[in-house]
C-alpha positions as CSV (number, residue, x, y, z in Angstrom):
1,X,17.5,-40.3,62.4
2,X,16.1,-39.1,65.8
3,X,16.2,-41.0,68.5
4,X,12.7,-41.8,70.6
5,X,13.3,-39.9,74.2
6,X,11.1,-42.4,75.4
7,X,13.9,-44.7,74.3
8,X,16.7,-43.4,76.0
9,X,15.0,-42.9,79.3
10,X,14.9,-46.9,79.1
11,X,18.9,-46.6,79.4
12,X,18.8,-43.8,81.8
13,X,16.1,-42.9,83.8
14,X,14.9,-39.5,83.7
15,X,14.5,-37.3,86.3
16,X,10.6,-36.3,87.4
17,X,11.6,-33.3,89.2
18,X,12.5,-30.5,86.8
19,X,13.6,-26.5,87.6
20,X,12.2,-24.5,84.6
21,X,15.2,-24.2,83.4
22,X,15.9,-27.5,82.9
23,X,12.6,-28.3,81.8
24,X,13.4,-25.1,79.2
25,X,16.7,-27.1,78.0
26,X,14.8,-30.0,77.3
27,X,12.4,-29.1,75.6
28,X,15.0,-27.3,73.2
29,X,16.4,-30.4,73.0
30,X,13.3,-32.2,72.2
31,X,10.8,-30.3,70.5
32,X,9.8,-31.0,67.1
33,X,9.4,-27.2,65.8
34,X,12.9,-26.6,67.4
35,X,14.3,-29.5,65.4
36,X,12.3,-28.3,62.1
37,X,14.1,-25.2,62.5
38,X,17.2,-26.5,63.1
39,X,17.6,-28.8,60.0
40,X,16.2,-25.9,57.8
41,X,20.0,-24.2,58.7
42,X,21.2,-27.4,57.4
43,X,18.9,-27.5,54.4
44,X,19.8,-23.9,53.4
45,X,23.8,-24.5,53.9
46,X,22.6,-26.9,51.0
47,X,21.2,-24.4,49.1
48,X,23.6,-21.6,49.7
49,X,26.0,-24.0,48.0
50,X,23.7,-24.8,44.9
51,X,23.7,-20.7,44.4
52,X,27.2,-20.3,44.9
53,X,27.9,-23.0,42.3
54,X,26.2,-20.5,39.9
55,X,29.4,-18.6,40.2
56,X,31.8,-20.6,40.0
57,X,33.3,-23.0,37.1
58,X,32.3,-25.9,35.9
59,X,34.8,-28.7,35.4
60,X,34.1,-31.7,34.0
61,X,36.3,-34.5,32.4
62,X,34.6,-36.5,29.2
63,X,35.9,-40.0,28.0
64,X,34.0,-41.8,24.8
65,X,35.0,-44.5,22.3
66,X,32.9,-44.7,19.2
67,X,32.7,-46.8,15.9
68,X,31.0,-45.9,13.0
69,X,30.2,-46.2,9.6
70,X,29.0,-43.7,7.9
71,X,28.2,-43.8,3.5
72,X,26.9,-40.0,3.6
73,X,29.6,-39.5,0.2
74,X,27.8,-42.5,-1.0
75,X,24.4,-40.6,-1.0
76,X,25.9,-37.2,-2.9
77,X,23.8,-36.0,-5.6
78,X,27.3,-35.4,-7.6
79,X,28.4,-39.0,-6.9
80,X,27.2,-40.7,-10.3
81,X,29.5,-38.0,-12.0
82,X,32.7,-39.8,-10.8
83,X,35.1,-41.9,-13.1
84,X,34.0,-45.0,-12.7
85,X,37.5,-45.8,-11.6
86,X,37.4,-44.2,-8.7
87,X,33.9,-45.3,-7.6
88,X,35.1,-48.4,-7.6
89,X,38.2,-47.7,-5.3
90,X,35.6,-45.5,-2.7
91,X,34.9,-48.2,0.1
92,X,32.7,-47.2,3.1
93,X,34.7,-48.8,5.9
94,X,33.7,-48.5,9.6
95,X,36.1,-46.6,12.1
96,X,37.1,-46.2,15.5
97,X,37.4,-43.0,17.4
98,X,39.2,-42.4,21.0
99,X,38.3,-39.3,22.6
100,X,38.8,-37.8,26.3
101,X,39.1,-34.3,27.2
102,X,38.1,-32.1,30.1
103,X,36.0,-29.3,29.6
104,X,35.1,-25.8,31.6
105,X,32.4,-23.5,31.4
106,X,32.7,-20.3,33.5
107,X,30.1,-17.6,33.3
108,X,32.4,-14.4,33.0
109,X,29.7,-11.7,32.9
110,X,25.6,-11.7,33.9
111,X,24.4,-9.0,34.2
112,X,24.5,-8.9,37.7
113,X,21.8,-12.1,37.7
114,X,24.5,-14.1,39.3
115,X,25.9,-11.6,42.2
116,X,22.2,-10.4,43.3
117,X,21.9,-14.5,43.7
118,X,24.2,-15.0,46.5
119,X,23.5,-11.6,48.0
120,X,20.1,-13.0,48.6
121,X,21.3,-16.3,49.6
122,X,23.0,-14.4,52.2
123,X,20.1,-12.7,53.8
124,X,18.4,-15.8,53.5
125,X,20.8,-18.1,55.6
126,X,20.1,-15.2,58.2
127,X,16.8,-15.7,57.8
128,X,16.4,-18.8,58.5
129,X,18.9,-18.3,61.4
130,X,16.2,-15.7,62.3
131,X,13.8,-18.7,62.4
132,X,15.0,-21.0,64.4
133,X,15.5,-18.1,67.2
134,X,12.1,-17.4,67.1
135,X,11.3,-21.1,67.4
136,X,13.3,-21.3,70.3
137,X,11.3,-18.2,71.5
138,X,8.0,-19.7,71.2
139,X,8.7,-22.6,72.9
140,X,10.4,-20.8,75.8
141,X,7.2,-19.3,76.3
142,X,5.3,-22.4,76.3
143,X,7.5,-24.2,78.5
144,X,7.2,-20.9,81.1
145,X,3.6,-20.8,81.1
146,X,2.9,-25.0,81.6
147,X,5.4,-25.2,84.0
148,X,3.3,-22.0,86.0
149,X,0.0,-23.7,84.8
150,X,1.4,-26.4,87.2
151,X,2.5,-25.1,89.8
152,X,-1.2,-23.4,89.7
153,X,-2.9,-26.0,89.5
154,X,-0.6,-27.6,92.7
155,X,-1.6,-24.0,94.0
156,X,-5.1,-24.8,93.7
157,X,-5.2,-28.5,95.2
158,X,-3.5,-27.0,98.0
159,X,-6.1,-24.6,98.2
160,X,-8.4,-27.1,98.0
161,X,-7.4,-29.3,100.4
162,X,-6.7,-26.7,103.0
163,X,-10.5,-25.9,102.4
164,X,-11.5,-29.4,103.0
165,X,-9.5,-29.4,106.7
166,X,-11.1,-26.1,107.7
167,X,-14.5,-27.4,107.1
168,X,-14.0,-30.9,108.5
169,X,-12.7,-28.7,111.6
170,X,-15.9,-27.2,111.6
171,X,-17.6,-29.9,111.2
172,X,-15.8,-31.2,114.2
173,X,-16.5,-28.2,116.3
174,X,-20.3,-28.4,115.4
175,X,-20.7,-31.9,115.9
176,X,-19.2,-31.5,119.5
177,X,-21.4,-28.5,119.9
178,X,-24.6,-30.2,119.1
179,X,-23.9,-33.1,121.0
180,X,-23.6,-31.0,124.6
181,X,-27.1,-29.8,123.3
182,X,-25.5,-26.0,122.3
183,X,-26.0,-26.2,118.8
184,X,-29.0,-27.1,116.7
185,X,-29.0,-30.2,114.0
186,X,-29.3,-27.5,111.3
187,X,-26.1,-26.0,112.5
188,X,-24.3,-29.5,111.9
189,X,-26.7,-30.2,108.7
190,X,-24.9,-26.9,106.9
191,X,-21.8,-27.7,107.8
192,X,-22.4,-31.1,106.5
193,X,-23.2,-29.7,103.4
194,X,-20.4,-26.9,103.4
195,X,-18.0,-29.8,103.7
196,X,-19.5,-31.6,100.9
197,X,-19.6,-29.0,98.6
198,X,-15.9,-28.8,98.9
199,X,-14.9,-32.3,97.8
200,X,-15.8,-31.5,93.8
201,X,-13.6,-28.4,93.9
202,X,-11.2,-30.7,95.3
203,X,-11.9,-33.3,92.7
204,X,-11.6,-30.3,89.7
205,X,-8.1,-29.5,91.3
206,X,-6.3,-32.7,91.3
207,X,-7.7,-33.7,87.4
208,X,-6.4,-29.7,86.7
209,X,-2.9,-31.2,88.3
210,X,-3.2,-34.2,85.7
211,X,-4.2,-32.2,82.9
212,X,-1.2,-29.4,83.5
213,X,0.8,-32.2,83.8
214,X,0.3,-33.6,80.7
215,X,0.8,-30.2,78.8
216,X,4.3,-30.0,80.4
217,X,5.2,-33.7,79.1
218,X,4.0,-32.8,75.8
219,X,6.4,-29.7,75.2
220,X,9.1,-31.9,76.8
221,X,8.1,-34.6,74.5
222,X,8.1,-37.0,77.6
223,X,5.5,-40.0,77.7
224,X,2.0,-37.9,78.8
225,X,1.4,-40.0,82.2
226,X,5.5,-39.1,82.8
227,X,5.3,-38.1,86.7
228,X,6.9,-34.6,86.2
229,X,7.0,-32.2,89.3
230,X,7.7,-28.3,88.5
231,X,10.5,-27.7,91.0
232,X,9.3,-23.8,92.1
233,X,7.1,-21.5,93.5
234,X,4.7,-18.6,92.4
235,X,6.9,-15.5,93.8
236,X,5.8,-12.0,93.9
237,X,9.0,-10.3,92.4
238,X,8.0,-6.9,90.6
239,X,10.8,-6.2,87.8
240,X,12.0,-2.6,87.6
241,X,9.4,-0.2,86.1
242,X,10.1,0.4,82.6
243,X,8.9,2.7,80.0
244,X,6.5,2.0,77.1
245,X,8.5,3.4,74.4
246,X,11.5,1.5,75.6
247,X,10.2,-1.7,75.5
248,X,8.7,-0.7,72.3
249,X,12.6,0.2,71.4
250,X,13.3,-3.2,72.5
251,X,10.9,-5.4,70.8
252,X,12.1,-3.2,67.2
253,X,15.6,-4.4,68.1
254,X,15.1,-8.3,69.3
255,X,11.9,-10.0,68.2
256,X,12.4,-12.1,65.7
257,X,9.5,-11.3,63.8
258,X,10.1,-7.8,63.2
259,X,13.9,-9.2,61.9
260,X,12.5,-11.3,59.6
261,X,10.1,-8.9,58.3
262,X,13.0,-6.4,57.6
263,X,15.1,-9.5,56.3
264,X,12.4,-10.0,53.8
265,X,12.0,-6.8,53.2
266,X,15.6,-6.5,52.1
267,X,15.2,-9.8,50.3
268,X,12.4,-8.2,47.8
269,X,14.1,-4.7,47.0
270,X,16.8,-7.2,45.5
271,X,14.7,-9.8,43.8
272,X,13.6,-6.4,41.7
273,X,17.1,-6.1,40.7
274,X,17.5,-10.2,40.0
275,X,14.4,-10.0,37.6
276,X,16.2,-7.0,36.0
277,X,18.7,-8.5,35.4
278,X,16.8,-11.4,33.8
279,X,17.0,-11.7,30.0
280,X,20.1,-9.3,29.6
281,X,23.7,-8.8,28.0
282,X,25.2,-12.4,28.8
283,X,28.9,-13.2,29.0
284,X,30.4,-17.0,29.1
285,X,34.0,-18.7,28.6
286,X,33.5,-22.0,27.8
287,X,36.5,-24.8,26.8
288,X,38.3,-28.1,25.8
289,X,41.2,-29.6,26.1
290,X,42.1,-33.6,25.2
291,X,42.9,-36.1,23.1
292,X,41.0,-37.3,20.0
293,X,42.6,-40.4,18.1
294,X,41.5,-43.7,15.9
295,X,43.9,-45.8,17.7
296,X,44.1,-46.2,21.1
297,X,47.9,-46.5,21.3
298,X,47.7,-42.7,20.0
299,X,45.5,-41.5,23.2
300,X,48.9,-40.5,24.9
301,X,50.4,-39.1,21.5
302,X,50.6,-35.3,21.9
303,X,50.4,-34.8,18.2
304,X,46.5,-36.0,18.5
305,X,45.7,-33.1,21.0
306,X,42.3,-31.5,20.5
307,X,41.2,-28.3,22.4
308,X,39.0,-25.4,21.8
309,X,38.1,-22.2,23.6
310,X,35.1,-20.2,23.1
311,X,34.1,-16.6,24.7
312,X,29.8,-16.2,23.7
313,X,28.4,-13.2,24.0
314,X,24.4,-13.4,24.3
315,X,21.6,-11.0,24.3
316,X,17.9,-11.7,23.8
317,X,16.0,-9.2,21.6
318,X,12.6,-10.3,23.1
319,X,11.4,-12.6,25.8
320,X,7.9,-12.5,25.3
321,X,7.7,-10.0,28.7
322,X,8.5,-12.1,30.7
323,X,11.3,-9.8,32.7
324,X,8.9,-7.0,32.4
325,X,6.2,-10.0,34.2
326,X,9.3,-10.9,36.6
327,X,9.6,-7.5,37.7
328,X,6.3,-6.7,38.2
329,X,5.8,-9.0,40.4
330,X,9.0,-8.4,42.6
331,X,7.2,-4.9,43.1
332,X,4.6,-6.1,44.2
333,X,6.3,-8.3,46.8
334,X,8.5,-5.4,47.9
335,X,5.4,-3.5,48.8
336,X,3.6,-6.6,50.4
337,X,6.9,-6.9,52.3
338,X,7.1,-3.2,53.7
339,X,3.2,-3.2,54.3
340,X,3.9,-6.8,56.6
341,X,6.1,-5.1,58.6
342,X,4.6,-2.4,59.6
343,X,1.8,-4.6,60.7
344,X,4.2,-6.1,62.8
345,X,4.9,-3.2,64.1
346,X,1.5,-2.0,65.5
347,X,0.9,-5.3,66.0
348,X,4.3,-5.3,69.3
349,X,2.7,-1.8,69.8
350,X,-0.2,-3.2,71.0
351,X,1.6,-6.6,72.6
352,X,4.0,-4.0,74.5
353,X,1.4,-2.0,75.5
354,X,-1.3,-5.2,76.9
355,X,2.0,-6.6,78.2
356,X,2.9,-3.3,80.6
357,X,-0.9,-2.9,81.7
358,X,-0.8,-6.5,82.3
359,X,1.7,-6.2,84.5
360,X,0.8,-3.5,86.6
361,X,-3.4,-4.9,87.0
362,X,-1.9,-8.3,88.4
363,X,0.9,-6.5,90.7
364,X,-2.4,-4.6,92.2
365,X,-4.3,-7.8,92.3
366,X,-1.6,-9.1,94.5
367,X,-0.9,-6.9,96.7
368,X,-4.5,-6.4,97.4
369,X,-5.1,-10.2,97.8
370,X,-2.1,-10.5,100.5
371,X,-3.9,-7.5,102.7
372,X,-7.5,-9.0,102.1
373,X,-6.3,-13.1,103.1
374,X,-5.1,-11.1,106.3
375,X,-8.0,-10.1,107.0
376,X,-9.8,-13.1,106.0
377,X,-7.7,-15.1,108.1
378,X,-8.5,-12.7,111.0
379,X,-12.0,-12.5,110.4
380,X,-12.1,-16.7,110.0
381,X,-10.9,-17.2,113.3
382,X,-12.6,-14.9,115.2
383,X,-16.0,-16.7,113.6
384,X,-14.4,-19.9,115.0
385,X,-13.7,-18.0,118.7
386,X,-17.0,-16.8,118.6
387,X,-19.0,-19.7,118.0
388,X,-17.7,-21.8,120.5
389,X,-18.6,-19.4,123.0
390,X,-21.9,-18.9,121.4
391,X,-21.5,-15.3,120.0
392,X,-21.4,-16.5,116.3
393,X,-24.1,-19.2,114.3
394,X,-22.8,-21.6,111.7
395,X,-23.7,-19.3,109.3
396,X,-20.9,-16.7,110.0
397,X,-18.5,-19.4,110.0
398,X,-19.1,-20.9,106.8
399,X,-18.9,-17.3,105.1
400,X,-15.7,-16.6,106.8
401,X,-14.2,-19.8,105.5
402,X,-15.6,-19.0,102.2
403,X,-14.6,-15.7,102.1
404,X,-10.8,-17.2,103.0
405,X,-10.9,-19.5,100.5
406,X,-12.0,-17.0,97.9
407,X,-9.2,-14.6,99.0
408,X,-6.6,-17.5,98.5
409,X,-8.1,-18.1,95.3
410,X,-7.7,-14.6,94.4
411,X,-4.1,-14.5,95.5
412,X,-2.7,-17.7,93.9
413,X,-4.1,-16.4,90.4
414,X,-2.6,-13.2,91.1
415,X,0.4,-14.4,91.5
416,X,0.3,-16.5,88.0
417,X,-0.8,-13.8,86.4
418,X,1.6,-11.7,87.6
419,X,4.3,-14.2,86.8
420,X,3.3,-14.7,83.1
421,X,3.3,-11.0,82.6
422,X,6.5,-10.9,83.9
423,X,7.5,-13.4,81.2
424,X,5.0,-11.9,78.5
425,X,7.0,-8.7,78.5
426,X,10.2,-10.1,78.2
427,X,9.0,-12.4,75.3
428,X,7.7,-9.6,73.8
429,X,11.0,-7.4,73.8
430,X,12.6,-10.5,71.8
431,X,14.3,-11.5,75.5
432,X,14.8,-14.8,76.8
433,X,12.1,-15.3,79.3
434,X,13.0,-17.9,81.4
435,X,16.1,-15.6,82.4
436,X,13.7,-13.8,84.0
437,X,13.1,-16.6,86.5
438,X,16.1,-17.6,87.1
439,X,16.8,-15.7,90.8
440,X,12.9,-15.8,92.2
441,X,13.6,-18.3,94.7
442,X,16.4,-15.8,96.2
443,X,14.8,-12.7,95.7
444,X,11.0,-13.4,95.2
445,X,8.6,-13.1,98.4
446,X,8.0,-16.8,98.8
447,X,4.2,-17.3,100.3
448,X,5.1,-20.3,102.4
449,X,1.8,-20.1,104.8
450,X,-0.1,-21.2,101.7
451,X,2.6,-23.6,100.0
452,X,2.3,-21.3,96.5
């Protein structure tokens, strides 16, 4: 039985603030996919044991007590021709009979049927293995990007917010303006406006926070108004440069897919030589051994020992076609197998590829977003100088801060972008991606002027 998470964090209370990887950890931990996977191992050791069993012998021990009566003499066509005499002295009397024995049956010879069996129960119990990996895997993922669609959206309301001061500022300086009779009432009407037109971005930016929010408790199975925080920043930390053909290499070796697929693959080429092997030359010991007696004060008498050995030797003549049916279709599924994995393949050839080109558009957009909020930064608050000394109109201030706020914009999606590609290639090599996370704070450019 599983125990509700909501349950437990009524004995102890959970912590809201999570790294991702703790949040990573918990969802493991949580997750019902991850679970699924997990009691499928458990299922198959099951299994593996059923198949096994095929192999090995079969001891059981057999106990009866009859009685009976049984006047088949009486009924024999040849009966009327006895002496009278002796008809008279025939008396159908019931019996008793005692029996207990222990019996074995042990297939000595198959064909191969039974060996081919646990070779693919091997390959199966790694498949499933295989599985639960790429479970995990998936789930990774997810976890990386809703705990970045978080801090995004925290991104944004920051954003947001710092919009909101900049044009109350204005606002400010207008007002002022107008009032020593400097600036015109349309000059504070567009600010006005300006201002007002950033409280529904605003608005869009903390329901974004809720709604990211809620993602994250779901994968961490956590009640959805749960007040998780992602404990982290959007860094700017470019991995090495690395080659298409070796991530390619990579993705061959690690994803869990393309292990599966040749898992599967393996598993047909030898369910062609179980349904060979159905229907063939079949060898089996079977015996008995016990005691058979009217009396039960004879059951421990040695005298009344039964037993009986038998070595069968079987071969079916015709099935019908169904082996030839059997083997048809374990063809077939060989070749579906082989044709799956190569689409597998082309399919990481184009995931490695989109992954690496990903990477490097979103480590361009960045570092041509930090130059342009430089400049936009420079440009805002030379609007500002300007128009208190009367060189600039409204107009050329609220186009500055736009264009600022646009260039923040440009850089905190960037920097997710660049972040999930970062963990898009790594998922798609078959590698842990929240490793790659793991040493941003220490080594990442941290954009503190902006809180991303």
């Amino acid at each position: 039985m599983l125990a509700c998470p909501w349950g437990r964090a009524a004995e102890a209370p959970e912590q809201p603030a999570l790294t991702l990887e703790q949040a990573a950890a918990l969802a493991l931990e949580r997750h019902p996919q991850v679970l699924i996977a997990r009691e499928r191992i458990d299922a198959f050791k099951g299994k593996y044991k059923e198949v096994r069993a095929e192999a090995l012998p079969f001891l059981r021990l057999i106990g009866s007590a009859m009685r009976w009566r049984d006047p088949s003499f009486l009924n024999s066509p040849s009966f009327d021709k006895i002496p009278p005499e002796f008809r008279d002295a025939l008396q159908v009397a019931p019996a008793n009979l005692f029996d207990y024995n222990l019996s074995i049956s042990q297939p000595l010879y198959t064909s191969g049927k039974v060996g081919t069996a646990l070779k693919l129960a091997n390959m199966e119990s790694e498949g499933v293995g295989v599985d639960r990996d790429r479970a995990e895997q998936e789930i990774r993922l997810r976890v990386v990007r809703a705990f970045y669609d978080l801090l995004l959206s925290q991104g944004r309301l920051d954003v947001a917010k710092e919009t909101v001061r900049e044009r109350e500022k204005s606002l400010e300086i207008v007002r002022a303006r107008f009032a020593g009779g400097v600036a015109t009432e349309v000059d504070a009407l567009r600010s006005q406006v300006s201002l007002a037109n950033a409280q529904p971005e605003l608005i869009r930016a903390e329901s974004g926070v809720r709604q990211a929010r809620t993602v994250l408790n779901n994968l961490l199975v956590r009640p959805l108004d749960f007040p998780t925080e992602a404990v982290g920043r959007l860094t700017f930390h470019p991995p090495p440069p690395q080659a298409l053909e070796e991530v390619i290499r990579r993705a061959y070796q690690y994803r869990p897919e393309l292990v599966r697929a040749r898992i599967n693959e393996r598993e047909a080429e030898d369910q062609k030589k179980l349904a060979n092997a159905e229907n063939r030359l079949r060898l089996d010991f079977d015996g008995q051994y016990g005691v058979s007696a009217r009396l039960p004060s004879d059951l421990a008498n040695h005298e009344f020992t039964r037993f009986m050995f038998t070595v069968s030797v079987g071969l079916p003549l015709f099935d019908g076609g169904k082996r030839s049916g059997l083997f048809r279709q374990a063809v077939a599924n060989r070749k579906m197998a082989e044709l799956t994995r190569i689409d597998t393949e082309n399919s990481v050839r184009l995931e490695a590829q989109t992954a690496l080109d990903e990477l490097a558009r979103a480590e361009k957009t960045v570092e041509a977003a930090r130059l342009n909020i430089k400049e936009a930064e420079r440009v805002l608050s030379m609007m500002q100088n300007n128009y208190r000394y009367g060189a600039a109109t409204t107009l050329d201030v609220l186009q500055a801060e736009t264009a600022l706020a646009l260039a923040r914009w440009t850089l905190l999606q960037g920097l997710y972008d660049h972040t999930m590609a970062r963990g898009q290639l790594r998922w798609v090599m078959g590698i842990d991606p929240v490793e790659e996370f793991k040493n941003d704070a220490a080594a990442g450019e941290e954009l503190d002027q902006h809180g991303f």
